[in-house]
C-alpha atoms as an extended CHARMM CRD file, in Angstrom:
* protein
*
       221  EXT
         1         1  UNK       CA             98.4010000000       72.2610000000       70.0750000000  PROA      1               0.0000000000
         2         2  UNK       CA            100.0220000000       73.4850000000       73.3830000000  PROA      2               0.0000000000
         3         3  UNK       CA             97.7650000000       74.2960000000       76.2000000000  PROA      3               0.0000000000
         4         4  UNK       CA             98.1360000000       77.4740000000       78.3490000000  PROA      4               0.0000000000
         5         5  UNK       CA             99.5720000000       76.1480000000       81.8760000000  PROA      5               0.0000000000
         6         6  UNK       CA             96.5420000000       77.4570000000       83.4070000000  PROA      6               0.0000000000
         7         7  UNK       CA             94.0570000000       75.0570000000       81.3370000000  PROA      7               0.0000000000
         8         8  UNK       CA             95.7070000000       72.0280000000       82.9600000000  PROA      8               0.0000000000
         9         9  UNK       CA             95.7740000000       74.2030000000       86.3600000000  PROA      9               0.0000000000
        10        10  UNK       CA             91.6700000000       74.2000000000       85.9130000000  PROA      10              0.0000000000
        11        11  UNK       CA             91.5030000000       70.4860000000       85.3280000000  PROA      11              0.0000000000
        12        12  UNK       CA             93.5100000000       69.5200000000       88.4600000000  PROA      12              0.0000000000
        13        13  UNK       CA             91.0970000000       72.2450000000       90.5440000000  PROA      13              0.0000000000
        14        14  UNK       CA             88.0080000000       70.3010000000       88.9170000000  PROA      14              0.0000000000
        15        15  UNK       CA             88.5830000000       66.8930000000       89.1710000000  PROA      15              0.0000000000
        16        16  UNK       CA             87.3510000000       66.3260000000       85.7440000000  PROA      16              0.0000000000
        17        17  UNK       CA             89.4600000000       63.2270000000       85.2540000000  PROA      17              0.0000000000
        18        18  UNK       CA             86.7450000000       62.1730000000       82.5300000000  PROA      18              0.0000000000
        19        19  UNK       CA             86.7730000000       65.1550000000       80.5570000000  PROA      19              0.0000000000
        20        20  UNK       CA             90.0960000000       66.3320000000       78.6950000000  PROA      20              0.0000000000
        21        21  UNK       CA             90.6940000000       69.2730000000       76.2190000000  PROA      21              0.0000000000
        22        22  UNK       CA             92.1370000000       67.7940000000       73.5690000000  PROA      22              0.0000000000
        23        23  UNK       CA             92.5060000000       70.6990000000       70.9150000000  PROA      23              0.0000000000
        24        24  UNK       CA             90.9360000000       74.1150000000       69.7500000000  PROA      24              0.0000000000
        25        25  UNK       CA             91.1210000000       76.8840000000       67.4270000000  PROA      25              0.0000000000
        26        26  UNK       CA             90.9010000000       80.8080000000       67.9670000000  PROA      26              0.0000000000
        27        27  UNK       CA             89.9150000000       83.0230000000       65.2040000000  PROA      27              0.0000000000
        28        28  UNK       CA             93.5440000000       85.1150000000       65.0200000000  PROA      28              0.0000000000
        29        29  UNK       CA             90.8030000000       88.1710000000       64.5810000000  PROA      29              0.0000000000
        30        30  UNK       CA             89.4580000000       88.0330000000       68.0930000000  PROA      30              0.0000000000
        31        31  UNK       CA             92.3940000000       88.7940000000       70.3740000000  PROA      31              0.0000000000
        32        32  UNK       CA             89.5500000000       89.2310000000       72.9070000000  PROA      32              0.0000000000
        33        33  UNK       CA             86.1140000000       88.9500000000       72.7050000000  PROA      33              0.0000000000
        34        34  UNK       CA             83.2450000000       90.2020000000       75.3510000000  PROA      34              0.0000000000
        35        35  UNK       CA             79.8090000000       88.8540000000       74.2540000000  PROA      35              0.0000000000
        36        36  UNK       CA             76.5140000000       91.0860000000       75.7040000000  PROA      36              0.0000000000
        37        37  UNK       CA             73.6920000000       87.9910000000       75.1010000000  PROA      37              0.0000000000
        38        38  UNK       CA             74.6280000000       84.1730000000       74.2700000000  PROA      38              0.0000000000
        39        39  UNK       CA             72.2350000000       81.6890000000       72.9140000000  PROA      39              0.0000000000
        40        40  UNK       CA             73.2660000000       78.5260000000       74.1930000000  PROA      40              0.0000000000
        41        41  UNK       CA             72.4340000000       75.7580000000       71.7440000000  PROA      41              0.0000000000
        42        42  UNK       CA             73.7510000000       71.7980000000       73.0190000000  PROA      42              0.0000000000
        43        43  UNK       CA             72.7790000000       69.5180000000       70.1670000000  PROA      43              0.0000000000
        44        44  UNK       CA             71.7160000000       66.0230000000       72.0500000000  PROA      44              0.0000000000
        45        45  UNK       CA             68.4910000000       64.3260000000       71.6780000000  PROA      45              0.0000000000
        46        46  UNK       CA             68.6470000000       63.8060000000       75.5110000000  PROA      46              0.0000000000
        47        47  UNK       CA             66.1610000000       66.3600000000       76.6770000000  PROA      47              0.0000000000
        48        48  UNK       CA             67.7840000000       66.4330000000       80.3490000000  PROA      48              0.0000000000
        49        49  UNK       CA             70.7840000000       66.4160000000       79.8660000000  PROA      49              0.0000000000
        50        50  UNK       CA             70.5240000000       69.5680000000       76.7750000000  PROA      50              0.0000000000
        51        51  UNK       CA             68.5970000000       70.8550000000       80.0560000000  PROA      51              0.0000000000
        52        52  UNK       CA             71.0540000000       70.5830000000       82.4260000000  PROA      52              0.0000000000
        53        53  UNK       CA             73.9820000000       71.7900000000       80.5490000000  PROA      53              0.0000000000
        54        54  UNK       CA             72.2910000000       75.0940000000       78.6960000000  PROA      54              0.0000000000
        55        55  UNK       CA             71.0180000000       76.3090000000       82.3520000000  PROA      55              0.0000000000
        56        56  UNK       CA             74.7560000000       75.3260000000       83.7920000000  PROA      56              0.0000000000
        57        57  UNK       CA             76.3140000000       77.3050000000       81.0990000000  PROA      57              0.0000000000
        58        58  UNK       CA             73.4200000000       80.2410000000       81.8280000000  PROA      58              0.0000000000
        59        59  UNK       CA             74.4330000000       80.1980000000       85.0400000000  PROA      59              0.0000000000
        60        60  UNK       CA             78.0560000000       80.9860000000       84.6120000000  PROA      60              0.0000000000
        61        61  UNK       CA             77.7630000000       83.2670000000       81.5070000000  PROA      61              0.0000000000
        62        62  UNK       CA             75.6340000000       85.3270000000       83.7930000000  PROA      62              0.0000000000
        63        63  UNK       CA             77.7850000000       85.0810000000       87.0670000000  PROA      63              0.0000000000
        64        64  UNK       CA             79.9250000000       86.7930000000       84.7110000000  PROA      64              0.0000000000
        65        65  UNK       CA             77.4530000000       89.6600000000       83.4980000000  PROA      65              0.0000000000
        66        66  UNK       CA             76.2330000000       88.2860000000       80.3920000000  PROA      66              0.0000000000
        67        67  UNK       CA             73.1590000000       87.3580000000       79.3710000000  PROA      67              0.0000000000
        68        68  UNK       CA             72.5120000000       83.7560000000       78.2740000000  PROA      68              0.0000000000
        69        69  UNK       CA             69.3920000000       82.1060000000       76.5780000000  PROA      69              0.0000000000
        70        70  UNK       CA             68.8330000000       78.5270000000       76.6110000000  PROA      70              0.0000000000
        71        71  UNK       CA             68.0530000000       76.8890000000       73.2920000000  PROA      71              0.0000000000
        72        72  UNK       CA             65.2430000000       75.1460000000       75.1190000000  PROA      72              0.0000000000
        73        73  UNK       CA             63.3060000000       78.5990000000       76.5450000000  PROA      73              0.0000000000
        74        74  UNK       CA             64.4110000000       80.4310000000       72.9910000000  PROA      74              0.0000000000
        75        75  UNK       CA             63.8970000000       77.9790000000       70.1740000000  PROA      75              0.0000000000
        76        76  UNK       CA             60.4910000000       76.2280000000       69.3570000000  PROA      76              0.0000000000
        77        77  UNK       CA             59.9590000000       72.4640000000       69.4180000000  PROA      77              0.0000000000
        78        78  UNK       CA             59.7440000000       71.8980000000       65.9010000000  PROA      78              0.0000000000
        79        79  UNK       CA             63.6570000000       74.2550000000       65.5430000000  PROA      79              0.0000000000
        80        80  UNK       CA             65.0630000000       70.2970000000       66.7740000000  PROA      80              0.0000000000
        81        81  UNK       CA             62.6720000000       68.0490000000       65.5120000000  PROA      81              0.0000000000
        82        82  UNK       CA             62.9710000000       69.0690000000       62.1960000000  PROA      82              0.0000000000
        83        83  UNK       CA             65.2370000000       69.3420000000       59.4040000000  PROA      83              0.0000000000
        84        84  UNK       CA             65.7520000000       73.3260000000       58.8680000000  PROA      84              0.0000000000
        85        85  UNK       CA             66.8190000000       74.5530000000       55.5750000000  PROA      85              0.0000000000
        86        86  UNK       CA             69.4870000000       77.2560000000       55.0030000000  PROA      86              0.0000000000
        87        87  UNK       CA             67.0370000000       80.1050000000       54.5340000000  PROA      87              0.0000000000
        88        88  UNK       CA             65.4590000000       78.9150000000       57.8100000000  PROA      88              0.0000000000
        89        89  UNK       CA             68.0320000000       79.2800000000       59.8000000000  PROA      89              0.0000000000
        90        90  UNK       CA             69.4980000000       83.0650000000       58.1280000000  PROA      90              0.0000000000
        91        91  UNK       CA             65.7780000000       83.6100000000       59.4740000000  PROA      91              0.0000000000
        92        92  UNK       CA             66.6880000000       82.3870000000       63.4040000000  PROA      92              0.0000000000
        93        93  UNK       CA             70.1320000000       84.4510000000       62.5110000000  PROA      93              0.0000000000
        94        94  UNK       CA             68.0280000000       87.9140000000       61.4860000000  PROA      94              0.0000000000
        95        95  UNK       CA             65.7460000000       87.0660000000       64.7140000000  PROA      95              0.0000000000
        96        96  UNK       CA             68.7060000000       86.9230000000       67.1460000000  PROA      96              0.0000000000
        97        97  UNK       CA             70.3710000000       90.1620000000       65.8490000000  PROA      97              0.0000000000
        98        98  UNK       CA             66.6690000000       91.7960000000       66.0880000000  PROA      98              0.0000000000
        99        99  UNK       CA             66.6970000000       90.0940000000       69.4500000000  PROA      99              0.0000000000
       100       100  UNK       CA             69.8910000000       91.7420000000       70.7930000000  PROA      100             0.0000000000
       101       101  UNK       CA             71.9240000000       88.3030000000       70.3610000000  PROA      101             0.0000000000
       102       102  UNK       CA             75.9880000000       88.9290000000       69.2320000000  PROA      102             0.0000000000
       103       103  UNK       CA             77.2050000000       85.1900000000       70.1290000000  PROA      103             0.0000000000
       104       104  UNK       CA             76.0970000000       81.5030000000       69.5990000000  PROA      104             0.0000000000
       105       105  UNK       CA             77.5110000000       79.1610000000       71.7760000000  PROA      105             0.0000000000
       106       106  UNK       CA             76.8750000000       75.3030000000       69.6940000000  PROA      106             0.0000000000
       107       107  UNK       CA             78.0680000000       72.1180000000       71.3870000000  PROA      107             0.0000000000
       108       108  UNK       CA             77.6050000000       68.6410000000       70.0190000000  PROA      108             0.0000000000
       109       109  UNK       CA             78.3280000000       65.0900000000       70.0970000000  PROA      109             0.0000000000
       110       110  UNK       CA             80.4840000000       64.5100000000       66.7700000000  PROA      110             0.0000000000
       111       111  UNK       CA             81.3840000000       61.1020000000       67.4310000000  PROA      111             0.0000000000
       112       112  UNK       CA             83.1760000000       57.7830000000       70.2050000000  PROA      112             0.0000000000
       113       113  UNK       CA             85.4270000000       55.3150000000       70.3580000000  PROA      113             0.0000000000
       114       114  UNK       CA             85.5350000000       52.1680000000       72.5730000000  PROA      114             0.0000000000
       115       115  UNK       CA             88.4960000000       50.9690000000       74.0390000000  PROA      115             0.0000000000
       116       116  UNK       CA             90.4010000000       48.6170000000       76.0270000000  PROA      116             0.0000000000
       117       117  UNK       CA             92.7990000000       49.4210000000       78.5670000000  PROA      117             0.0000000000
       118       118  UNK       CA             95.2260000000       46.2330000000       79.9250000000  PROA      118             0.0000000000
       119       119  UNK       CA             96.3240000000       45.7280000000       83.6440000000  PROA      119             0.0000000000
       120       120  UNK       CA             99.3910000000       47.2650000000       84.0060000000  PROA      120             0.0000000000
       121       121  UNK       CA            100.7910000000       45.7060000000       86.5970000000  PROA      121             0.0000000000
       122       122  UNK       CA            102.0020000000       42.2920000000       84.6540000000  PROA      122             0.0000000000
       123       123  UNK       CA            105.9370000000       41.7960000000       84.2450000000  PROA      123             0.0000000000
       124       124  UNK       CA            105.5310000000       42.3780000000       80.5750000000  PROA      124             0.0000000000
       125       125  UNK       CA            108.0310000000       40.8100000000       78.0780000000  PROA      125             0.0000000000
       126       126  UNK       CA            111.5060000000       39.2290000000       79.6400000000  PROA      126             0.0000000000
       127       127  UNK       CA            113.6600000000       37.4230000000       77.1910000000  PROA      127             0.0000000000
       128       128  UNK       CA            114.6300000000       34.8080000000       79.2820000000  PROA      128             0.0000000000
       129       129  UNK       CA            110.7450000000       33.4850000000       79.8480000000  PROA      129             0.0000000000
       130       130  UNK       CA            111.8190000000       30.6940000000       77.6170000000  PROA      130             0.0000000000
       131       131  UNK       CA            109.6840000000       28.0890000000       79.3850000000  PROA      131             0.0000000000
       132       132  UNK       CA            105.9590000000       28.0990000000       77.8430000000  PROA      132             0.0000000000
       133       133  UNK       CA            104.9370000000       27.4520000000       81.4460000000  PROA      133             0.0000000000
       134       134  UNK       CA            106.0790000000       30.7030000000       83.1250000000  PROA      134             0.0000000000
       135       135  UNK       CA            104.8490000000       32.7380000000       80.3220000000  PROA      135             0.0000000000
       136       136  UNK       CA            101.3700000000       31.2080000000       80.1480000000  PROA      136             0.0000000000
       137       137  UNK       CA            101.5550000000       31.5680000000       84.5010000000  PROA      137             0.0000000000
       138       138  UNK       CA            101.9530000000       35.1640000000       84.0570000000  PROA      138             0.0000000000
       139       139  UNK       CA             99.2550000000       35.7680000000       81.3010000000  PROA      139             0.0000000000
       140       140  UNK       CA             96.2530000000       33.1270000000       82.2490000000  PROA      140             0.0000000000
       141       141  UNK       CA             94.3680000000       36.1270000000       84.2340000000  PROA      141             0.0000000000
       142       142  UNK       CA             93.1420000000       36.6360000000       80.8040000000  PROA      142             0.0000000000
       143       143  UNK       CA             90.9230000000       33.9080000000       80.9060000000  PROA      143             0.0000000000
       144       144  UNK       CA             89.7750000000       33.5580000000       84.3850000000  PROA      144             0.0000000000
       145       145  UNK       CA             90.3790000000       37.3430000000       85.8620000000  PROA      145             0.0000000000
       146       146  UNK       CA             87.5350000000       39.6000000000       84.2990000000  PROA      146             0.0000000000
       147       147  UNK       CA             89.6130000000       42.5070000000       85.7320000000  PROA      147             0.0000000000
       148       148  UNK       CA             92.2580000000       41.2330000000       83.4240000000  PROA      148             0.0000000000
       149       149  UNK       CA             91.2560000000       44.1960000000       80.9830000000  PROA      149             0.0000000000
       150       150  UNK       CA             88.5640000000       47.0810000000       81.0210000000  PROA      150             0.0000000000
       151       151  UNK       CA             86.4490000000       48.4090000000       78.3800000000  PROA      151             0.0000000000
       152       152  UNK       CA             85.1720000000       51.6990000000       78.1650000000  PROA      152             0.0000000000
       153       153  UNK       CA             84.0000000000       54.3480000000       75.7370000000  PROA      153             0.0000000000
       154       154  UNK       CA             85.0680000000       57.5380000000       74.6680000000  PROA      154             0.0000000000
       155       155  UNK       CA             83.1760000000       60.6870000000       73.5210000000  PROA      155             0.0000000000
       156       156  UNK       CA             84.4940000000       63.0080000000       71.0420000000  PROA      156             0.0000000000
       157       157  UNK       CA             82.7560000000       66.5210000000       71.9260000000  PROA      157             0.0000000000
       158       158  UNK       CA             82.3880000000       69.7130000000       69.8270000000  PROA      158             0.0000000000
       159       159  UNK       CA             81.9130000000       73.1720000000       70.3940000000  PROA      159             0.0000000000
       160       160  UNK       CA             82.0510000000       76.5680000000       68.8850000000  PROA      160             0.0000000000
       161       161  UNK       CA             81.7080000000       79.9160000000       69.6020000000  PROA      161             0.0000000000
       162       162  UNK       CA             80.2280000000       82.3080000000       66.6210000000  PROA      162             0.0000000000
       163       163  UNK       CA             79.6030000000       85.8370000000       66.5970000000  PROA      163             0.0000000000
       164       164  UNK       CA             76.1630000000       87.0430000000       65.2670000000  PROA      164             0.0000000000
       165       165  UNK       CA             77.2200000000       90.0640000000       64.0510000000  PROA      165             0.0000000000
       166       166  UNK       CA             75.3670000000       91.9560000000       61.3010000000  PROA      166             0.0000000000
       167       167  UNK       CA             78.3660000000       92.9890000000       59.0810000000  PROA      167             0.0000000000
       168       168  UNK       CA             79.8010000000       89.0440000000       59.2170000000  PROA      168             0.0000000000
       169       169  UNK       CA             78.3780000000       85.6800000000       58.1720000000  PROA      169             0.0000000000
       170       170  UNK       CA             78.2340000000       84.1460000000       61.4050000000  PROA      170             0.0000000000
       171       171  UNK       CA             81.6570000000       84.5130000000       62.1880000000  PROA      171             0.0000000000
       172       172  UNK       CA             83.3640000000       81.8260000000       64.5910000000  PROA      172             0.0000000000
       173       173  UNK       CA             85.7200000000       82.9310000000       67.3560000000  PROA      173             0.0000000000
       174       174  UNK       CA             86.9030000000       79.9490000000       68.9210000000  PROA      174             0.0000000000
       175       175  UNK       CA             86.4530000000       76.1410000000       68.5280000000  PROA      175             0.0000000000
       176       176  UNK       CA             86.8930000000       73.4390000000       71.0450000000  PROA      176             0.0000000000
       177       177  UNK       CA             87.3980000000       69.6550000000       70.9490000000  PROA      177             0.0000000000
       178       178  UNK       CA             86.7860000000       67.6540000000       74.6270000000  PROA      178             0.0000000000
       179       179  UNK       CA             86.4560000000       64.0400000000       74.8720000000  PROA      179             0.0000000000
       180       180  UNK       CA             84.1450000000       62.7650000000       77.9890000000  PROA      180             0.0000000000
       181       181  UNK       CA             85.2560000000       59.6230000000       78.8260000000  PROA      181             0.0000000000
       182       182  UNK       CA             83.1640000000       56.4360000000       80.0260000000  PROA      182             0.0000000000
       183       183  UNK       CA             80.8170000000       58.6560000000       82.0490000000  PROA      183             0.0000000000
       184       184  UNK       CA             79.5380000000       57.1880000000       85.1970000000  PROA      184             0.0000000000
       185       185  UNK       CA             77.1120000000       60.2970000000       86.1820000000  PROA      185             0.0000000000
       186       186  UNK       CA             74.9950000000       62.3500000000       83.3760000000  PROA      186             0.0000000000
       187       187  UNK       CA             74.8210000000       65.2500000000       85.7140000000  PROA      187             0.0000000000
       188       188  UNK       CA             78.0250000000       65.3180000000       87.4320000000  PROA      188             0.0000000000
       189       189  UNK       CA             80.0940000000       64.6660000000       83.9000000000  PROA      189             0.0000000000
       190       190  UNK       CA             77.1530000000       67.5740000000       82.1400000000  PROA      190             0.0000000000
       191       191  UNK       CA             78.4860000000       70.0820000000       85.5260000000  PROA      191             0.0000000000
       192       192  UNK       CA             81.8970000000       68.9810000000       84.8680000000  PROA      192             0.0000000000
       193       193  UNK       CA             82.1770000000       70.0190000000       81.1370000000  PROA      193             0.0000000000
       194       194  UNK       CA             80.2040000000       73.4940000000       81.4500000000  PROA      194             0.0000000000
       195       195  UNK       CA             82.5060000000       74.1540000000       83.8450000000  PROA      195             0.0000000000
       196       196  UNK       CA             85.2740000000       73.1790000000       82.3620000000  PROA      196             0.0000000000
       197       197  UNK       CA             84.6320000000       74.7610000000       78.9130000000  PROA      197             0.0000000000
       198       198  UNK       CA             83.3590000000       77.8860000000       80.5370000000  PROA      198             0.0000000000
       199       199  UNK       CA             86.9900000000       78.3680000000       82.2290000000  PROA      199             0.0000000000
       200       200  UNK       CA             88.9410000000       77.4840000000       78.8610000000  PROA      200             0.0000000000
       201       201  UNK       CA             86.8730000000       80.5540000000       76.6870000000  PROA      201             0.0000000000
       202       202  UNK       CA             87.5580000000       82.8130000000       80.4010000000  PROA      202             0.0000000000
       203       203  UNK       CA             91.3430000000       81.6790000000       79.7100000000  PROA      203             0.0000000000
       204       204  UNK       CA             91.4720000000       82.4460000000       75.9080000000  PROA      204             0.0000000000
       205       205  UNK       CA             89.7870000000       86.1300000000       77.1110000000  PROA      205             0.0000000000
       206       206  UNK       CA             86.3970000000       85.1940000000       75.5780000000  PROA      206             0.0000000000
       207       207  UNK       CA             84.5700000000       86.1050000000       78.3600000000  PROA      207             0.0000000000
       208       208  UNK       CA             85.2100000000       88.1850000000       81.3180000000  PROA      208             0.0000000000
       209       209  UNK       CA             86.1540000000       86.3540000000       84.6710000000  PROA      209             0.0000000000
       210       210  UNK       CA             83.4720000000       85.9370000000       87.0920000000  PROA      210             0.0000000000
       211       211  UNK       CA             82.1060000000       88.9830000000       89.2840000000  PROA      211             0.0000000000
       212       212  UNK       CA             82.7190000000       88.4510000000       92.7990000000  PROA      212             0.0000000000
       213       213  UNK       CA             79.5220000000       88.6860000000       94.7710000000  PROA      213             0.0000000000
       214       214  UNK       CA             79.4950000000       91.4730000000       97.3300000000  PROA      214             0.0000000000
       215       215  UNK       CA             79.0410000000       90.8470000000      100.8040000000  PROA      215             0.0000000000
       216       216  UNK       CA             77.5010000000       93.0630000000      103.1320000000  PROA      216             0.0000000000
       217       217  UNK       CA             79.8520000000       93.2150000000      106.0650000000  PROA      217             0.0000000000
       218       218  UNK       CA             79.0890000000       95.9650000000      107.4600000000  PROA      218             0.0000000000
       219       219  UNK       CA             77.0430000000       94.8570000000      110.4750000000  PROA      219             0.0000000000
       220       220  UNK       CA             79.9170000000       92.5730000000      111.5910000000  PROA      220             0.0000000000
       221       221  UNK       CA             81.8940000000       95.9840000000      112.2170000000  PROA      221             0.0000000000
């Protein structure tokens, strides 16, 4: 799929050189979308880091006027240590519309994928290395040289947007894949990819931009 110029525009502002968009779906239905109160559900059996990433996104659904609830402050212990049934969870659904929920944000972990990336600064193939000498010279780093290669992993990230809307079946807006790769900080790569996802739904008008706060200038007059 094509990305909107201004995606890649928020990527370069971000630095997020570890976390890419790599594809997502809109519902054709939702031209725009402006949710009221957001549950904010991250699916990871690391406690901190499902910490640090619900109260990231809180923090800039509400710099935005909406009202977010963390999974953590909203759900009981037992909604993510257990196995819930269907009927259990068109219970949680009935509870959030009684609540004053209309969206569920859901991010997961779906899956990685390790790979290797080769130096790239090697001659590469010449047809006239036709000496075994010079081509074993130019490719021995691969014994000796530990930097001859690097290994790193790749995480393939989910997320979707549903409304919780009383006249549809939890109905989903918008659907996002990211992959995180090799990250070297939990809580810079967790700030990285709230942020980023939160400006990709602002971009596909899922969510109003941010409200500028208002300064008080009027002593400096």
């Amino acid at each position: 799929m094509k990305f909107p110029k201004c995606i890649w525009i928020c990527m370069f502002l971000l630095g997020c050189t570890n976390v890419e968009l790599v594809d997502y779906w809109k519902n054709p239905e939702y031209e725009s979308y402006s949710p009221k109160k957001v549950l904010l559900i991250g699916l990871t059996s690391n406690v901190e880091a499902r910490q640090q990433f619900e109260k990231q996104l809180q923090q800039e659904f509400e710099s935005r006027g909406v009202e977010a609830v963390t999974s953590l402050s909203f759900l009981t212990t037992s909604f993510t240590s257990e196995k819930k049934t269907l009927e259990e969870l068109k219970e949680m659904e009935d509870t959030l519309i009684s609540d004053g929920f209309d969206t569920i944000l859901f991010a997961k972990l779906i899956g990685s994928e390790d790979k290797i990336e080769y130096k790239t600064d090697y001659d590469g193939f010449d047809i006239m290395d036709k000496r075994f000498k010079e081509d074993y010279l130019k490719y021995q780093d691969a014994f000796y040289n530990p930097d001859y290669y690097n290994a790193y992993t790749i995480y393939h990230t989910e997320t979707s947007l549903y409304c919780v809307c009383p006249e549809k079946d939890q109905d989903l807006i918008w659907r996002g894949f990211l992959d995180v790769t090799e990250p070297e900080s939990i809580s810079e790569t967790v700030n990285d990819y709230a942020r980023m996802l939160i400006l990709i739904i602002e971009e596909q008008q899922l969510i109003s931009p941010a409200i500028p706060e208002f300064v008080d200038d009027t002593e400096a007059i």
